[in-house]
C-alpha positions as CSV (number, residue, x, y, z in Angstrom):
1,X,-2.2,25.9,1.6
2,X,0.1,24.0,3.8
3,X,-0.7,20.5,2.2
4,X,0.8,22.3,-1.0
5,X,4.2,23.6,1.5
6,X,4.1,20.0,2.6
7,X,3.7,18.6,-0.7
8,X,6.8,21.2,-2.5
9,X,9.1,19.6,0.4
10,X,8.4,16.2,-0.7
11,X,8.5,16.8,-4.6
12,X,12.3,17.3,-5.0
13,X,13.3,13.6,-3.7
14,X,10.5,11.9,-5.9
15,X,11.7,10.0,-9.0
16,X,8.9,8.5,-10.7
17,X,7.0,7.2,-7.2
18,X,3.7,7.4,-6.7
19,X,2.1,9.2,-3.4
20,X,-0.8,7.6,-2.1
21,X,-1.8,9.5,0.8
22,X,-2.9,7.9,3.8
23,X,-5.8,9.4,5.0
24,X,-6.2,7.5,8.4
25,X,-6.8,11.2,10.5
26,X,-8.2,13.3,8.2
27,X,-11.4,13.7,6.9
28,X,-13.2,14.2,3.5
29,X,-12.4,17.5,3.1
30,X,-8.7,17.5,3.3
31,X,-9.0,14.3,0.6
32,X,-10.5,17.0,-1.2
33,X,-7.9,19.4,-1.3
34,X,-6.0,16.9,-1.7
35,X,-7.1,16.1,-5.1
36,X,-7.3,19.5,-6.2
37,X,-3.4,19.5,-5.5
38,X,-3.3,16.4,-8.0
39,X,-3.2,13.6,-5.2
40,X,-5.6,11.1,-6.8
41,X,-4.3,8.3,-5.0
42,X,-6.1,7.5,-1.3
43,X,-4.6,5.0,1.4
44,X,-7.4,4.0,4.2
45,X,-6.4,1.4,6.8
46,X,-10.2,1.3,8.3
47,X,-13.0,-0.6,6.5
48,X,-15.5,1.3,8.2
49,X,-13.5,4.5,7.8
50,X,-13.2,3.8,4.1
51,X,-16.4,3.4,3.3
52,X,-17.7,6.2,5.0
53,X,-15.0,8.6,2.9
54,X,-16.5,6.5,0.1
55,X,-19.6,7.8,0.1
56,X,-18.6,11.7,0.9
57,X,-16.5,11.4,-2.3
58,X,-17.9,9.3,-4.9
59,X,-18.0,12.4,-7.2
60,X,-14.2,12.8,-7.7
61,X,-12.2,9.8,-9.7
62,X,-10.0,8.8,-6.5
63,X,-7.9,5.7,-6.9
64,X,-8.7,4.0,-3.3
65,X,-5.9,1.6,-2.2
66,X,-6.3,-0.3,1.1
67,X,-3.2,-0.4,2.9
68,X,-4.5,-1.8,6.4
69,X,-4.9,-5.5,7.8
70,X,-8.1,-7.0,6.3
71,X,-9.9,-8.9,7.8
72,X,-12.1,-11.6,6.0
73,X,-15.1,-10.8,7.6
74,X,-15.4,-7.4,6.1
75,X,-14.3,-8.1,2.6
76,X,-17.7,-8.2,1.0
77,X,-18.6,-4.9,2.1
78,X,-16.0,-2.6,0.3
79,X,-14.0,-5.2,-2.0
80,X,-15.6,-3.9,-5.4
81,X,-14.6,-0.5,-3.8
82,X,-11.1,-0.5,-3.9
83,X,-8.3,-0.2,-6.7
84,X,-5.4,-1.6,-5.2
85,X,-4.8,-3.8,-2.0
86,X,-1.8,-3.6,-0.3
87,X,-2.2,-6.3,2.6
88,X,-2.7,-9.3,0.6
89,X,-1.5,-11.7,3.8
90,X,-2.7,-15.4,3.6
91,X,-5.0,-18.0,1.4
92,X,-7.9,-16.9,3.5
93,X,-8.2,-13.2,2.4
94,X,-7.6,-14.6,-1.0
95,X,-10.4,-16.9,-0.9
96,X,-12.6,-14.6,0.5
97,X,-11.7,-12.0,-2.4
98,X,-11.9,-14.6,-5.1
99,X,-15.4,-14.9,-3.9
100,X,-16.7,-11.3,-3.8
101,X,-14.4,-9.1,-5.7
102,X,-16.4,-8.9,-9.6
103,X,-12.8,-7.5,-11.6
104,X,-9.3,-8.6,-11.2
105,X,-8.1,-6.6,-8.3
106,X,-4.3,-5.4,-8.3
107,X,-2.5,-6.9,-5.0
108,X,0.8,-6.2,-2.7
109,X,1.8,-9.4,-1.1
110,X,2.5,-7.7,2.5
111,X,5.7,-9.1,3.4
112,X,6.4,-9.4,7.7
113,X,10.2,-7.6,7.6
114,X,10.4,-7.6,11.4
115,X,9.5,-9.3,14.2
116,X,7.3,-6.0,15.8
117,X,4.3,-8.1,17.3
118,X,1.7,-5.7,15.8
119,X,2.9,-6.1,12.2
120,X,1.2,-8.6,9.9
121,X,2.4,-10.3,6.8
122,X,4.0,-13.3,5.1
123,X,7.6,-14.2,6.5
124,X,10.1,-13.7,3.9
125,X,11.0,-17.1,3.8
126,X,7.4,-18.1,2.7
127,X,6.5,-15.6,-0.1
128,X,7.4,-17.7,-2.9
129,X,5.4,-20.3,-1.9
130,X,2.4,-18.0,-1.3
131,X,3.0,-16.5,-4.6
132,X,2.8,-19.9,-5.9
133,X,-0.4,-20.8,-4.3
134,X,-1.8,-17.6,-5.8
135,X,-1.8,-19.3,-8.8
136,X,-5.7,-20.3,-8.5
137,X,-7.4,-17.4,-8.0
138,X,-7.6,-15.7,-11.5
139,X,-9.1,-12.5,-9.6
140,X,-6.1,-11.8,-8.0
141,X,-3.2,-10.1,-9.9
142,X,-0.1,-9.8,-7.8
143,X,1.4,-6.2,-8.6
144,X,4.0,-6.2,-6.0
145,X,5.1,-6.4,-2.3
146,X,4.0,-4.0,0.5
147,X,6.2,-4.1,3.5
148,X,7.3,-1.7,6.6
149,X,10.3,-1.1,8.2
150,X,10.9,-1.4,11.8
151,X,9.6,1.5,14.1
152,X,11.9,3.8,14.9
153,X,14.6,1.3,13.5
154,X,18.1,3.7,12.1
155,X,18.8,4.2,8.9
156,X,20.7,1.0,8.4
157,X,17.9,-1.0,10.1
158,X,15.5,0.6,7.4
159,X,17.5,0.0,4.9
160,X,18.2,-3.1,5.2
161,X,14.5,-3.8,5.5
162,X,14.1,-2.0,2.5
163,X,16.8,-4.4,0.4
164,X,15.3,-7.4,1.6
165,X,11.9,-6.5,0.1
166,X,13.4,-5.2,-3.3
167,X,15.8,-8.6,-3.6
168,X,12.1,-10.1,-2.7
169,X,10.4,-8.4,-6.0
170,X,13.1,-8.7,-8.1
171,X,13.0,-12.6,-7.7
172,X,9.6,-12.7,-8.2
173,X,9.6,-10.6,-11.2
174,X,11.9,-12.4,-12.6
175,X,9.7,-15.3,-12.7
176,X,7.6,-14.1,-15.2
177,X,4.6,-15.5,-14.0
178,X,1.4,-13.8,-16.3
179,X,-0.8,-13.6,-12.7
180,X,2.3,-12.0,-10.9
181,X,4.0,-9.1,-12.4
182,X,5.4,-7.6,-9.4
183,X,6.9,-4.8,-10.5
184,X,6.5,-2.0,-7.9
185,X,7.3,-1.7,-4.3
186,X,5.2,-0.1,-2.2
187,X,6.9,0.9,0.9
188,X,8.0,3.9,2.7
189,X,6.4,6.7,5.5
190,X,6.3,9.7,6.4
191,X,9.7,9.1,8.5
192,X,11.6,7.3,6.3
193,X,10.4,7.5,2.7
194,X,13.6,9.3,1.6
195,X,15.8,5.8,2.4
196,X,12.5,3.8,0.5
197,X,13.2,6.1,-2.7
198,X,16.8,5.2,-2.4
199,X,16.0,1.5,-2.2
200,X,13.6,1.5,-5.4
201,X,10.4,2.2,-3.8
202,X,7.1,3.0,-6.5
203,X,4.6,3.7,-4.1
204,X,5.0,5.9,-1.3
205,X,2.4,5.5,2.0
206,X,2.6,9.1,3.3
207,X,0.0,10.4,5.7
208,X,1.6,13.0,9.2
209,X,4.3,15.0,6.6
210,X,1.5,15.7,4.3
211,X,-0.4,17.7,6.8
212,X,2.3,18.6,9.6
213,X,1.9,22.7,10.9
214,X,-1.4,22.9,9.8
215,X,-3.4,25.3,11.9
């Protein structure tokens, strides 16, 4: 029972956030035990990966976010699959969702919060515009912002990253626009989820602390 140890560690500094467990590593039957240990919300950055967990699961009520890049291409084949999507990223991807997805699909606008060259998302500078170009696509429901701090950044760099983003959703909420709520955050990791908590995170993307010294 390790992912329980791991999972005890991590209760203590929660306050209210969701844990969506990002399954990238692991297989089905960790998602399973998972569950059992009342984790009902699963992060996949693969399509193909995803869709093959998919299938090895339908029996148990998972809530499935996306949390990688998505590519257009691959939309059709797992859109009507998901819950949430956290990588909402440009008018393409929206296009290509208002096409295929059948229900309105709850979105994170991922928001680019440093200039790593193998992180995607909208500059900072442009996501009110992009939220305002949303406006067309009545599939679409923009719950919040996803973003990720620098790699390896300190604690100030992190933080700072993860102020940016609230100020970000904050604005926009304030809005009050009926096909953007943004209400929740979703961002913090396994290394620095305890500064995203402290900054007003909802949703937490956790995937190596959840199963760390497991034999």
């Amino acid at each position: 029972m390790t992912i329980q140890k791991n999972l005890d560690t991590i209760k203590p500094f929660l306050n209210g956030q969701t844990i969506i467990a990002a399954t990238k590593y692991v297989e089905a039957d960790k998602i399973k035990e998972l569950y059992t240990l009342g984790i009902d919300n699963i992060g996949e950055n693969r399509v193909q990966d995803f869709l093959r967990k998919f299938d090895l699961l339908t029996d148990l009520p998972i809530k499935w976010h996306f949390i990688g890049h998505l590519q257009t291409n691959k939309v059709k084949m797992m859109i009507n699959k998901i819950d949430y999507l956290h990588s909402l990223d440009s008018l393409k991807l929206a296009n290509a969702i208002q096409k295929e997805r059948m229900t309105q699909l709850p979105c994170f606008i991922e928001v680019l919060l440093t200039n790593e060259p193998n992180k995607t998302g909208i500059l900072p500078s442009e996501v009110f515009d992009f939220v305002q170009s949303l406006k067309q696509y009545d599939i679409i429901s923009v719950v919040g912002l996803m973003g990720m701090a620098k790699a390896n950044g300190s604690e100030a760099e992190v933080k700072k990253s993860f102020d940016q983003l609230r100020e970000l959703r904050n604005e926009i909420a304030n809005l009050n626009l009926p096909y953007a709520p943004c209400k929740w955050l979703s961002m913090g990791m396994s290394d620095d989820y305890q500064i995203a908590i402290e900054c007003e995170a909802t949703h937490l993307r956790l995937g190596s602390i959840l199963f760390r010294n497991e034999e």
